[in-house]
Structures are given as C-alpha cells and as structure tokens.
N, CA, C, O and CB atoms as a CASP TS submission, in Angstrom:
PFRMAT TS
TARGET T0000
AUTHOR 0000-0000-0000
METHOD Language model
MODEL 1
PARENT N/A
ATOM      1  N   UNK     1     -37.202 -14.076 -23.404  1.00  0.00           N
ATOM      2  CA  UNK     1     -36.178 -13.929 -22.390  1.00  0.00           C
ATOM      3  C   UNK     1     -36.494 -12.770 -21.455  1.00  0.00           C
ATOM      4  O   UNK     1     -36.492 -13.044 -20.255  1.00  0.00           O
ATOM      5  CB  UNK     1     -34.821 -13.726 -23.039  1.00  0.00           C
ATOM      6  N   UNK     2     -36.775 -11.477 -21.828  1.00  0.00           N
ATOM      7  CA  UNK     2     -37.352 -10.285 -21.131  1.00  0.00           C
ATOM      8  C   UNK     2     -38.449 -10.784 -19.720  1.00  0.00           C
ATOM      9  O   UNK     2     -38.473 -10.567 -18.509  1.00  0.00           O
ATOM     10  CB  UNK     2     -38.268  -9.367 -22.428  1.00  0.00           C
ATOM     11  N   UNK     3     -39.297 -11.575 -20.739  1.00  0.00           N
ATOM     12  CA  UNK     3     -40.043 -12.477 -19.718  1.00  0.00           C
ATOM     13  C   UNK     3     -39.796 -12.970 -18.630  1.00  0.00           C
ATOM     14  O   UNK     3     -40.422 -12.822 -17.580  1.00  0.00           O
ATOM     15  CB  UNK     3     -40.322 -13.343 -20.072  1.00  0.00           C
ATOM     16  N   UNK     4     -38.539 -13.801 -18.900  1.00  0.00           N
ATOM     17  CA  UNK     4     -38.190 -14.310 -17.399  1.00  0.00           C
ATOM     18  C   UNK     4     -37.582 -13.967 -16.566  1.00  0.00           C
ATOM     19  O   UNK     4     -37.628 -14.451 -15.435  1.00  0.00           O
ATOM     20  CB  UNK     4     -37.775 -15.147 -17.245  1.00  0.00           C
ATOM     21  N   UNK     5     -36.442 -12.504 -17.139  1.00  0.00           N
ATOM     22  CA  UNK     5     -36.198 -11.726 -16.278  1.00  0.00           C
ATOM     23  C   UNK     5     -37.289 -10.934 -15.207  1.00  0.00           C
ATOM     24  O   UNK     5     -37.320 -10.803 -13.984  1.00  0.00           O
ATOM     25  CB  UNK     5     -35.559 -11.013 -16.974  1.00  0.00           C
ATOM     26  N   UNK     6     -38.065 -10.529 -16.208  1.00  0.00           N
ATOM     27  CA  UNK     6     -39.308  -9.653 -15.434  1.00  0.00           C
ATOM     28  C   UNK     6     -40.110 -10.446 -13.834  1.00  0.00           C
ATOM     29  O   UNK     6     -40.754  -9.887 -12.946  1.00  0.00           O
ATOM     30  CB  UNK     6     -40.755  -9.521 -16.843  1.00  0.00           C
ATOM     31  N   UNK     7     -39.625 -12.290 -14.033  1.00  0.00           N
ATOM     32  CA  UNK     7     -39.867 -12.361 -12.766  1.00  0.00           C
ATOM     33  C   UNK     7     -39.144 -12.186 -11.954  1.00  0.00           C
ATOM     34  O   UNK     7     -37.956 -12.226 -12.275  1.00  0.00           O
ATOM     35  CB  UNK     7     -40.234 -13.144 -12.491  1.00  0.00           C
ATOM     36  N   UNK     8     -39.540 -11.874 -10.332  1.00  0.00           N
ATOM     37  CA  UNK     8     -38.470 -11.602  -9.589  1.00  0.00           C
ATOM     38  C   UNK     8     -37.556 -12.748  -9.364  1.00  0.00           C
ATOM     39  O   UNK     8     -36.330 -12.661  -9.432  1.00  0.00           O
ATOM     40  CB  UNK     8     -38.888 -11.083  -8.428  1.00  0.00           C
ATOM     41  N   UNK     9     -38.248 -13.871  -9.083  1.00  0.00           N
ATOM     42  CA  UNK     9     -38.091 -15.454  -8.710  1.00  0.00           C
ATOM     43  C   UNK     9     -36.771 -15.782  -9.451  1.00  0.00           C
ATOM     44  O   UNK     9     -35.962 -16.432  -8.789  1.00  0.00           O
ATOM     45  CB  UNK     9     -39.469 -16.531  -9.284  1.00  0.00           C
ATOM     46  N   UNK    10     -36.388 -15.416 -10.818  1.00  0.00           N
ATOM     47  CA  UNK    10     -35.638 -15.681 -11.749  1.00  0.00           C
ATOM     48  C   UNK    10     -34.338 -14.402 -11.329  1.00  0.00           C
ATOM     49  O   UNK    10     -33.110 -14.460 -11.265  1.00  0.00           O
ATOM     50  CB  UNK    10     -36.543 -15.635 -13.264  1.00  0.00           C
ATOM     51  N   UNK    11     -35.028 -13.648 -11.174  1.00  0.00           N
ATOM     52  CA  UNK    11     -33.905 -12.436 -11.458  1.00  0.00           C
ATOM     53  C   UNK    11     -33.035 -12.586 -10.046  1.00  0.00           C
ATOM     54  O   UNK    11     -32.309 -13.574 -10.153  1.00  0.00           O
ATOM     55  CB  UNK    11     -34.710 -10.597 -11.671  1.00  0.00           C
ATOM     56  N   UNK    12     -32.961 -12.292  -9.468  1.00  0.00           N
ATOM     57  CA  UNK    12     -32.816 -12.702  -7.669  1.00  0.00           C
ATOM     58  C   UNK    12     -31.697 -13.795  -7.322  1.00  0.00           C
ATOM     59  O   UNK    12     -30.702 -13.642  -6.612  1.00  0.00           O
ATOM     60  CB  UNK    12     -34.401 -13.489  -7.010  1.00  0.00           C
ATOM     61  N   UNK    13     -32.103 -14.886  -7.979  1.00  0.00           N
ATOM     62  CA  UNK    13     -30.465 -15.975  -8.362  1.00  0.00           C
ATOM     63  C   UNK    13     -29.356 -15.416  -9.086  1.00  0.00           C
ATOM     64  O   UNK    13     -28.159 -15.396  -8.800  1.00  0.00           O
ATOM     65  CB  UNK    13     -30.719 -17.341  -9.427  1.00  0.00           C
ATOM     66  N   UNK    14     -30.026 -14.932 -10.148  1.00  0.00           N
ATOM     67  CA  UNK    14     -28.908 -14.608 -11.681  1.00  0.00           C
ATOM     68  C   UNK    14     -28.434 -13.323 -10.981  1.00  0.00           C
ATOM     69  O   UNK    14     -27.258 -12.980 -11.102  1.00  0.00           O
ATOM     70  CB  UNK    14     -29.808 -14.239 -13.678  1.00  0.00           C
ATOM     71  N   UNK    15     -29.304 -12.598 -10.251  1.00  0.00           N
ATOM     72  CA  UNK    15     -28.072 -11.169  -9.365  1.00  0.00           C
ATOM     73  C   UNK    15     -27.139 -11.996  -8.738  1.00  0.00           C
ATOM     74  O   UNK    15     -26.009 -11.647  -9.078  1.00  0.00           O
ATOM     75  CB  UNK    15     -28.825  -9.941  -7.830  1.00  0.00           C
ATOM     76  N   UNK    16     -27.119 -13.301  -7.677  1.00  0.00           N
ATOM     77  CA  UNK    16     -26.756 -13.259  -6.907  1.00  0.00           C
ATOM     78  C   UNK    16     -25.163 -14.064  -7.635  1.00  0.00           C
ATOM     79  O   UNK    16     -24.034 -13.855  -7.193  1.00  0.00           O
ATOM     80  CB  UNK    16     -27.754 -13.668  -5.866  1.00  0.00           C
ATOM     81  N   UNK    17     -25.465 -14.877  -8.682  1.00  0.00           N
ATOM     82  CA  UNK    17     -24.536 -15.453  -9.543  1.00  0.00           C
ATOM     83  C   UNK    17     -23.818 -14.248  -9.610  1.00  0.00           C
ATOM     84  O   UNK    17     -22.844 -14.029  -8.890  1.00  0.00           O
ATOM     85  CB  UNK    17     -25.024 -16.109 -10.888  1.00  0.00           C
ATOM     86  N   UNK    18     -24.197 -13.559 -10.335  1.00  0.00           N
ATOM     87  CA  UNK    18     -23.667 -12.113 -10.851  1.00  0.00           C
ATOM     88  C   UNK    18     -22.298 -11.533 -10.135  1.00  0.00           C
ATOM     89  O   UNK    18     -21.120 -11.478 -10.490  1.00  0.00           O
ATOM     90  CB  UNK    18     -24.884 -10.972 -10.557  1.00  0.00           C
ATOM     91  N   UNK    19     -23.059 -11.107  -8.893  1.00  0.00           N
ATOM     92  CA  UNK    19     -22.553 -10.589  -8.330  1.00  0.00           C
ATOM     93  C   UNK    19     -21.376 -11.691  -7.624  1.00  0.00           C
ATOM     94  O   UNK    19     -20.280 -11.177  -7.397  1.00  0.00           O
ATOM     95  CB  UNK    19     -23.476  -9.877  -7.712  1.00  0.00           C
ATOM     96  N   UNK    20     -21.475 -12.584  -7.407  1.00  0.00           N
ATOM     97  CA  UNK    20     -20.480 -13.600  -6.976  1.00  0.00           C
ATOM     98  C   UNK    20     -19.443 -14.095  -7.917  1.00  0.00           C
ATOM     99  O   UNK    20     -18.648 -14.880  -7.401  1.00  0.00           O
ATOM    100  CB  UNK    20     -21.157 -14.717  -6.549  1.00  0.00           C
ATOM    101  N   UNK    21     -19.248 -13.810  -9.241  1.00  0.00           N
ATOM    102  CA  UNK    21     -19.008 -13.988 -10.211  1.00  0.00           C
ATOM    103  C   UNK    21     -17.636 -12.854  -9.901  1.00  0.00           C
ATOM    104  O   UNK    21     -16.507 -13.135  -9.499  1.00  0.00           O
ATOM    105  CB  UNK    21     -20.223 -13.883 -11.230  1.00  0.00           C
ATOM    106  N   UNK    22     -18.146 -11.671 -10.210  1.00  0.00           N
ATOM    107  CA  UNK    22     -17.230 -10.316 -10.051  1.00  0.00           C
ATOM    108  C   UNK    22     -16.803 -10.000  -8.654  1.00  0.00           C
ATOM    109  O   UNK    22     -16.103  -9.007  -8.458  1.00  0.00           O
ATOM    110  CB  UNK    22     -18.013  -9.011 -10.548  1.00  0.00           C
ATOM    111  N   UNK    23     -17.166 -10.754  -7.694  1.00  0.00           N
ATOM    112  CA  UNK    23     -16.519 -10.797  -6.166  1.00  0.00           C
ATOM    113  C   UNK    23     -15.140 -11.959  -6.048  1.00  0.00           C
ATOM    114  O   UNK    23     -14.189 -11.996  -5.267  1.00  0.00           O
ATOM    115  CB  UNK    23     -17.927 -11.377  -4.958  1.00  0.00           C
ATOM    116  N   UNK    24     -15.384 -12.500  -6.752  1.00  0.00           N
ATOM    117  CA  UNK    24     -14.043 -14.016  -7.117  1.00  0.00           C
ATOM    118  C   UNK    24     -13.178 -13.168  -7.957  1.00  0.00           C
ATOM    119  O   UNK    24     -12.026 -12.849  -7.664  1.00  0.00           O
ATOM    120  CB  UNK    24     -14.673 -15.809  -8.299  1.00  0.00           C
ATOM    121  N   UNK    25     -13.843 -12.810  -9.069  1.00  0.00           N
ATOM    122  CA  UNK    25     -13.002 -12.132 -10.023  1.00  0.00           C
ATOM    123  C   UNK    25     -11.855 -10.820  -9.392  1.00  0.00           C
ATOM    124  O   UNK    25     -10.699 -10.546  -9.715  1.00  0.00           O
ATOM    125  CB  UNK    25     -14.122 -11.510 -11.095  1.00  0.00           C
ATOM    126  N   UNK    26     -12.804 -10.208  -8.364  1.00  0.00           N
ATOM    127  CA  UNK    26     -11.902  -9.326  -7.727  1.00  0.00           C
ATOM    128  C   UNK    26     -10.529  -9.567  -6.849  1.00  0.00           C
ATOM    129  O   UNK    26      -9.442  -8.988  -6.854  1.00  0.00           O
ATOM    130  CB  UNK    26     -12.673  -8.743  -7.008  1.00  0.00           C
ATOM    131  N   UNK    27     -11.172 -10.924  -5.925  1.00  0.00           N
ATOM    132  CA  UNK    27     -10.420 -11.605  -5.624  1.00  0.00           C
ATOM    133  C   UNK    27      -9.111 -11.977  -5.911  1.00  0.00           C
ATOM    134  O   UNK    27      -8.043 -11.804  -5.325  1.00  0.00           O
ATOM    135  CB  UNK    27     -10.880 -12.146  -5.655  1.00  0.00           C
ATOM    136  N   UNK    28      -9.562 -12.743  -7.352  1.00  0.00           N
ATOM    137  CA  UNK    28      -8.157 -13.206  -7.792  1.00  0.00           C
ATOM    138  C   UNK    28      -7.351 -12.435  -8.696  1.00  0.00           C
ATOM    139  O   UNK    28      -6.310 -12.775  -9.257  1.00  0.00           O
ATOM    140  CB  UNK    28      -8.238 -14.419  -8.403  1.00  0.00           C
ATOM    141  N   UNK    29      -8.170 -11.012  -8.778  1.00  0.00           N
ATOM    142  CA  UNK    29      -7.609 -10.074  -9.436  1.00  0.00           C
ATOM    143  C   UNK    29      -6.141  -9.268  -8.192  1.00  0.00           C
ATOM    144  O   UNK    29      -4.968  -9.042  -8.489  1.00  0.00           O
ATOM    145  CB  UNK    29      -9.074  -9.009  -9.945  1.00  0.00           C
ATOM    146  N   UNK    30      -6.675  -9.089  -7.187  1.00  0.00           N
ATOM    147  CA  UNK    30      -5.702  -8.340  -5.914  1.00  0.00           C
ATOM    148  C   UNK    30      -4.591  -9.570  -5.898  1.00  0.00           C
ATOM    149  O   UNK    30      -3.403  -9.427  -6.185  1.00  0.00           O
ATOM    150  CB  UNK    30      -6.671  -8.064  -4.017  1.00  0.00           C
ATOM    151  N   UNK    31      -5.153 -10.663  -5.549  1.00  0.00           N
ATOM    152  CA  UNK    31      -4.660 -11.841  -4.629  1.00  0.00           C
ATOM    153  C   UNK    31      -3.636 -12.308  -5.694  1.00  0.00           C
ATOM    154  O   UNK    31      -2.558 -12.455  -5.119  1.00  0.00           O
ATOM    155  CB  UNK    31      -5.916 -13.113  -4.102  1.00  0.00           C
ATOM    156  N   UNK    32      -3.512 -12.657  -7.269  1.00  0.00           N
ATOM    157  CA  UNK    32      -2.764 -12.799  -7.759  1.00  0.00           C
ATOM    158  C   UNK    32      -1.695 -12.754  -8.526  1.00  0.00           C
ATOM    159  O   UNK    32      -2.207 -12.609  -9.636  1.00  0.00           O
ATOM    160  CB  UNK    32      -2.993 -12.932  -7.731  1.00  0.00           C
ATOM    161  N   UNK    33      -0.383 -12.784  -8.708  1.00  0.00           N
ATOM    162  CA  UNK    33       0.618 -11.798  -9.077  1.00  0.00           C
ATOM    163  C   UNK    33       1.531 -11.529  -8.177  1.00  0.00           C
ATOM    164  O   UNK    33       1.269 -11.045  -7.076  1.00  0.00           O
ATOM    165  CB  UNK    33       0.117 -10.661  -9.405  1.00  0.00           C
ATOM    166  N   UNK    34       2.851 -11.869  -8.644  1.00  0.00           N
ATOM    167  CA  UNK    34       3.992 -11.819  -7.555  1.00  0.00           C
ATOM    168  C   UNK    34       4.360  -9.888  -7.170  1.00  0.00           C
ATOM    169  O   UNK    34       4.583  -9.446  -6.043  1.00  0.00           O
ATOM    170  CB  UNK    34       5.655 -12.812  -8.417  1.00  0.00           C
ATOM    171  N   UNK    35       4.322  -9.079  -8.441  1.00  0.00           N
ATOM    172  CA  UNK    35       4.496  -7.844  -8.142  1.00  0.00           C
ATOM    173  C   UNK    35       3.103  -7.249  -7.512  1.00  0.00           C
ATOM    174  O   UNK    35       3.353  -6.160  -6.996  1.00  0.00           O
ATOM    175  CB  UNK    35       4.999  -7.158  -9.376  1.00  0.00           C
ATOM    176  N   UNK    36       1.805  -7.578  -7.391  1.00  0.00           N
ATOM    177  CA  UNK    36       1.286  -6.701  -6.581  1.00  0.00           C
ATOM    178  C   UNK    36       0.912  -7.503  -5.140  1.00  0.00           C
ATOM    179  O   UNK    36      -0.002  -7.061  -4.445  1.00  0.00           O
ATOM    180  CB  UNK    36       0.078  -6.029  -7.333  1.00  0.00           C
ATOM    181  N   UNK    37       1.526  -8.486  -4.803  1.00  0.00           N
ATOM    182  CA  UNK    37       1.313  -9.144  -3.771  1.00  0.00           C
ATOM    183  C   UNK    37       2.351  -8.255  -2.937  1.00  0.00           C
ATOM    184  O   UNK    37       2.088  -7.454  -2.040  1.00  0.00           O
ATOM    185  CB  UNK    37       1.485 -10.727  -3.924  1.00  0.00           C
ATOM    186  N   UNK    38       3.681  -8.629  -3.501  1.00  0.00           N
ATOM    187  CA  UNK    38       4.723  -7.931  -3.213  1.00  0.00           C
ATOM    188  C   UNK    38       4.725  -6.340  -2.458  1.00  0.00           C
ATOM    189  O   UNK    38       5.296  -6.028  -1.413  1.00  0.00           O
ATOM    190  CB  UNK    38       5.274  -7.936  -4.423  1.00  0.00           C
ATOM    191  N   UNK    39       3.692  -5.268  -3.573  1.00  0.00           N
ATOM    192  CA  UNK    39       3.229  -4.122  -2.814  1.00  0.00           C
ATOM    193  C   UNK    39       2.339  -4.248  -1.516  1.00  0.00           C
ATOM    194  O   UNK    39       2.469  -3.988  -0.320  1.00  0.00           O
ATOM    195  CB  UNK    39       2.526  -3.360  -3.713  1.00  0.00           C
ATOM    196  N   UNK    40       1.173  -4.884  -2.512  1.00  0.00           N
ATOM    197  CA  UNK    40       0.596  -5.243  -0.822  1.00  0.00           C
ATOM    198  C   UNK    40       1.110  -5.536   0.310  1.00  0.00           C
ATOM    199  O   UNK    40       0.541  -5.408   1.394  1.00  0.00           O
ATOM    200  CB  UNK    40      -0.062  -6.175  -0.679  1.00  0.00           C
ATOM    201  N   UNK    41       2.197  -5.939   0.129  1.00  0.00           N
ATOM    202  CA  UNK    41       2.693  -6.452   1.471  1.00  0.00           C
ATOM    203  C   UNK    41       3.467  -5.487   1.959  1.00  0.00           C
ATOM    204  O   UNK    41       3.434  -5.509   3.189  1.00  0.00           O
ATOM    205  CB  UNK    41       3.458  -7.731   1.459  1.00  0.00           C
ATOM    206  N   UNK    42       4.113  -4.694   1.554  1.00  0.00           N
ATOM    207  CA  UNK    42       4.939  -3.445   1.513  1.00  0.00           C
ATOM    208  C   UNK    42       4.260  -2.268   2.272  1.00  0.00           C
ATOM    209  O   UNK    42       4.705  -1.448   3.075  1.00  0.00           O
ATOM    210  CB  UNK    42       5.194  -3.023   0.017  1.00  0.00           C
ATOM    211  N   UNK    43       2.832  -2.502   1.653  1.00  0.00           N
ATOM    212  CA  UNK    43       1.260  -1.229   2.573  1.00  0.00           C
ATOM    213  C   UNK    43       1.053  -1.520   3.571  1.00  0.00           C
ATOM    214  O   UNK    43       0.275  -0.656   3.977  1.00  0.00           O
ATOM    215  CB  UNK    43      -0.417  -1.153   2.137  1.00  0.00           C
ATOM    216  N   UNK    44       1.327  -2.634   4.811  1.00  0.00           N
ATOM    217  CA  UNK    44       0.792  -3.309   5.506  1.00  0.00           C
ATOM    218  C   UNK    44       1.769  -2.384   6.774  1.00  0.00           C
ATOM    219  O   UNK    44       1.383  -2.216   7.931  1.00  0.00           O
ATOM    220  CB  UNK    44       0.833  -4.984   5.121  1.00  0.00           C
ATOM    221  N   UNK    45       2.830  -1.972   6.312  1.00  0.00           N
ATOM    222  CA  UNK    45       3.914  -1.198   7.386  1.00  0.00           C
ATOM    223  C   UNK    45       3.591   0.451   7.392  1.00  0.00           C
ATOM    224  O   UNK    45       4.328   1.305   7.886  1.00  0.00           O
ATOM    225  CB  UNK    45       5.733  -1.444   6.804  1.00  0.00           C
ATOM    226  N   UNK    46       2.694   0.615   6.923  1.00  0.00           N
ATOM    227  CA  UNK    46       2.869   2.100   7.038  1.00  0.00           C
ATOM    228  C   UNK    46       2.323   2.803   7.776  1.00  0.00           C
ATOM    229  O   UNK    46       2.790   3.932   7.928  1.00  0.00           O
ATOM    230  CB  UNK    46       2.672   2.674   6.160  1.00  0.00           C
ATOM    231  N   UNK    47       1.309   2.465   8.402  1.00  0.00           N
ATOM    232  CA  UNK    47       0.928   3.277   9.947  1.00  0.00           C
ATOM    233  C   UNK    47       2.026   2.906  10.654  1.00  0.00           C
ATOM    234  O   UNK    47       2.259   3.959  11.247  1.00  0.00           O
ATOM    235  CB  UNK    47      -0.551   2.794  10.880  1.00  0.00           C
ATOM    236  N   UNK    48       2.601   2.379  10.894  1.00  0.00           N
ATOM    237  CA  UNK    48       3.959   2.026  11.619  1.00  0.00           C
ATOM    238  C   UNK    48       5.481   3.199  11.639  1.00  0.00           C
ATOM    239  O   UNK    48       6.133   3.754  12.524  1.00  0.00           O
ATOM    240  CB  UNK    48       4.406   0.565  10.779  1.00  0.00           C
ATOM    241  N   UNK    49       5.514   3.156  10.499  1.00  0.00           N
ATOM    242  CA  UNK    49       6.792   3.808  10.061  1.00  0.00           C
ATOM    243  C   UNK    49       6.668   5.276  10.180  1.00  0.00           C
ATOM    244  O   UNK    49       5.878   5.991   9.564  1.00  0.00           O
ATOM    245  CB  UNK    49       7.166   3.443   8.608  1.00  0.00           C
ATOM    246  N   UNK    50       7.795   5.729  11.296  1.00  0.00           N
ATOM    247  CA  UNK    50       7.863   6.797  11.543  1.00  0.00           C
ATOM    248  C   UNK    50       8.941   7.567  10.633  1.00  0.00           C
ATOM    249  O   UNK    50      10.056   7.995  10.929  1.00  0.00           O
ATOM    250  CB  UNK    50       7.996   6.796  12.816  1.00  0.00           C
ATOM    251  N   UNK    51       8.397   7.589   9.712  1.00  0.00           N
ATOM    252  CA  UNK    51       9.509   8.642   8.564  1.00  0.00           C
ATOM    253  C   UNK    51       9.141  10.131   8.904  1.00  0.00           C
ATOM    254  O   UNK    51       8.164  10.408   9.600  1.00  0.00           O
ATOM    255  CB  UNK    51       9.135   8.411   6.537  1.00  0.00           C
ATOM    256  N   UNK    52       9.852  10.920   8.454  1.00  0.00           N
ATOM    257  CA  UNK    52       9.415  12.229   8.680  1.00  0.00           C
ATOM    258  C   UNK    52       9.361  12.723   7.512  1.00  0.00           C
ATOM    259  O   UNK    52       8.411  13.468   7.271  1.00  0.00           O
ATOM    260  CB  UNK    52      10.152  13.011   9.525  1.00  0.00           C
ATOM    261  N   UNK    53      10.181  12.501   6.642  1.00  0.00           N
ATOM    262  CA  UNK    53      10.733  12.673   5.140  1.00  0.00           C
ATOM    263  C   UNK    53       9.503  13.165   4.035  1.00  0.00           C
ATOM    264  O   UNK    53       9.491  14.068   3.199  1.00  0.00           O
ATOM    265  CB  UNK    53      11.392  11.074   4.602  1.00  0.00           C
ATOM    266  N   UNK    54       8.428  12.091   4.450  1.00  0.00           N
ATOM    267  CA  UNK    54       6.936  12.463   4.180  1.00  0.00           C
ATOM    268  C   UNK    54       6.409  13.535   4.163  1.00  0.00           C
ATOM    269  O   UNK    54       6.161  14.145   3.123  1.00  0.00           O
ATOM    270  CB  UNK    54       6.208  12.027   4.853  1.00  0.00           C
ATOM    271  N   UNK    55       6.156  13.935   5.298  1.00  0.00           N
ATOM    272  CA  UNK    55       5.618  15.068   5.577  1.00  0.00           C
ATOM    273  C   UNK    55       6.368  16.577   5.327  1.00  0.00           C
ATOM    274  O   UNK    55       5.833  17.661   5.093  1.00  0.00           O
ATOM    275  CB  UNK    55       5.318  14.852   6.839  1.00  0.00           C
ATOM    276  N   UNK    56       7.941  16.204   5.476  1.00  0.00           N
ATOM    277  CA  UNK    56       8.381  17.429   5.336  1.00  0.00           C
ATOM    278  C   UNK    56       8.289  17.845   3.612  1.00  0.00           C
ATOM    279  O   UNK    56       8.164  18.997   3.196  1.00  0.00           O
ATOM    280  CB  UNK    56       9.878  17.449   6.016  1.00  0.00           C
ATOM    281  N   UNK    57       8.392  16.497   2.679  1.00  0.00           N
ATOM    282  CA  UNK    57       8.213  16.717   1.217  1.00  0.00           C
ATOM    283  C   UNK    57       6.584  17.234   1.161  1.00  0.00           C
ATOM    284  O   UNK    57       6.620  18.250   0.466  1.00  0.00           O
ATOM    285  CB  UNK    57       8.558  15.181   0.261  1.00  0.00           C
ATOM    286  N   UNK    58       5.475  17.041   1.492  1.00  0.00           N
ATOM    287  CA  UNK    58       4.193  17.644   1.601  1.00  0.00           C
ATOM    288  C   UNK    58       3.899  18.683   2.016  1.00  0.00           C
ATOM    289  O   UNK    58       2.849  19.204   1.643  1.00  0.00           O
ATOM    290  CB  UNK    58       3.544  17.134   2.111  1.00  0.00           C
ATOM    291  N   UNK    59       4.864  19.400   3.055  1.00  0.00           N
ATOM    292  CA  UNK    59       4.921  21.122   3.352  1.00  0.00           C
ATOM    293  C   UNK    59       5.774  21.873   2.457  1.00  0.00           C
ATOM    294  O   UNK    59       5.480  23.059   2.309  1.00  0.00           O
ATOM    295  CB  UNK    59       5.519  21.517   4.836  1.00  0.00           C
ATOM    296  N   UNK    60       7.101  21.267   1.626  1.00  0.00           N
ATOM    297  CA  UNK    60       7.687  21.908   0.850  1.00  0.00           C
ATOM    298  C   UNK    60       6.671  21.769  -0.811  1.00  0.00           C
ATOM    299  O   UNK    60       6.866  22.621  -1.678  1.00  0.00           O
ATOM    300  CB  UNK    60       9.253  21.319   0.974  1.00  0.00           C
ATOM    301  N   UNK    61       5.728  20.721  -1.026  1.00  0.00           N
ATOM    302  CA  UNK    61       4.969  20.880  -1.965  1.00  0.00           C
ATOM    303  C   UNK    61       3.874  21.782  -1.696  1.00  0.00           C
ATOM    304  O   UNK    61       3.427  22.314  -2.713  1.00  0.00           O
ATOM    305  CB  UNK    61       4.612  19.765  -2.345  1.00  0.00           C
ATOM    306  N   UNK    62       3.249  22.142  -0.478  1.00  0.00           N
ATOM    307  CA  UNK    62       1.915  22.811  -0.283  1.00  0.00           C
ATOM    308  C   UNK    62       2.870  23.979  -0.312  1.00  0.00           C
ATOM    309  O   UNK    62       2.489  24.480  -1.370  1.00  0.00           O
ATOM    310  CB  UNK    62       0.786  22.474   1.124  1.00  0.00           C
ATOM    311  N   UNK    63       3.701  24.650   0.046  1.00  0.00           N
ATOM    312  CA  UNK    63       4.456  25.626   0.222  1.00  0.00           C
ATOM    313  C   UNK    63       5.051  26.459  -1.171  1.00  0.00           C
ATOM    314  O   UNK    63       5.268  27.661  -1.320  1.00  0.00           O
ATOM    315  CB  UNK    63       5.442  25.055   1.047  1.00  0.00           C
ATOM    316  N   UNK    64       5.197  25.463  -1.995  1.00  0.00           N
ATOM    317  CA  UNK    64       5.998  25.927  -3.477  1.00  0.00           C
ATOM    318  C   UNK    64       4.210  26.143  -4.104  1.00  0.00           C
ATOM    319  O   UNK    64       3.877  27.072  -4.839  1.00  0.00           O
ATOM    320  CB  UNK    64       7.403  24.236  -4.564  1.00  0.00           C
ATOM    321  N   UNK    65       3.561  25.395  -3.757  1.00  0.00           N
ATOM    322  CA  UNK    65       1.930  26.170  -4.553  1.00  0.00           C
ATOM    323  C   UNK    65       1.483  27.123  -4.304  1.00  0.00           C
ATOM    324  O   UNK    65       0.998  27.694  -5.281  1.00  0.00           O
ATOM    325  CB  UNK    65       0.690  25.651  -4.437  1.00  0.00           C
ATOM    326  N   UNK    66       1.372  27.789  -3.092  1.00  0.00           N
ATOM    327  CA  UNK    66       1.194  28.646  -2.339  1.00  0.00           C
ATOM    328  C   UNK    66       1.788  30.144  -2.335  1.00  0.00           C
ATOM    329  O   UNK    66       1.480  30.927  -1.436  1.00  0.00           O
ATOM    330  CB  UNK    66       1.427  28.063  -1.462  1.00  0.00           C
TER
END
C-alpha cells in the first residue's frame, strides 16, 4: 500500500477525494440545523446596526482593566 501512495499519479486523486470529502462535510456541518442557521442569519445585520450600547460596554470593560 505505501507503494502506491508513493506514486504521485495515485496520491493526487485520493488528495483531491480527501479534501472534497471534508469541504461537503463542512458544508453540511454550517448549513445544517435550525439553531445555527437561525444565528447565521442573525450575523448577517451587523455591520448595519447602529447600536452604541456596544461600544460603550467595551470602554467601560477596557476602563475597569486599566
């Protein structure tokens, strides 16, 4: 078996399986599921949203370390 890895000819498909294998997998890892679809969709507004609330909790945290 070492053998036929060692050719490139052989090895070169089985990466490409490989790797296509764990690219689906990732896929349907994000993509499926009502609660993280749900977030995802929730992330999609936030360059948008002008809260201030944010930032002022991030100066009162850099501020209490400080």
């Amino acid at each position: 078996m070492l053998e036929w890895l060692s050719n490139m000819e052989n090895t070169k498909p089985l990466a490409l399986v490989i790797f296509f294998v764990a690219f689906v997998g990732i896929l349907l890892y994000v993509f499926t599921g009502k609660k993280r679809s749900k977030r995802l969709e929730s992330y999609k507004n936030i360059p948008f949203e002008e809260d201030g609330s944010s930032h002022e909790a991030q100066d009162k945290g850099s501020s209490d370390n400080g």
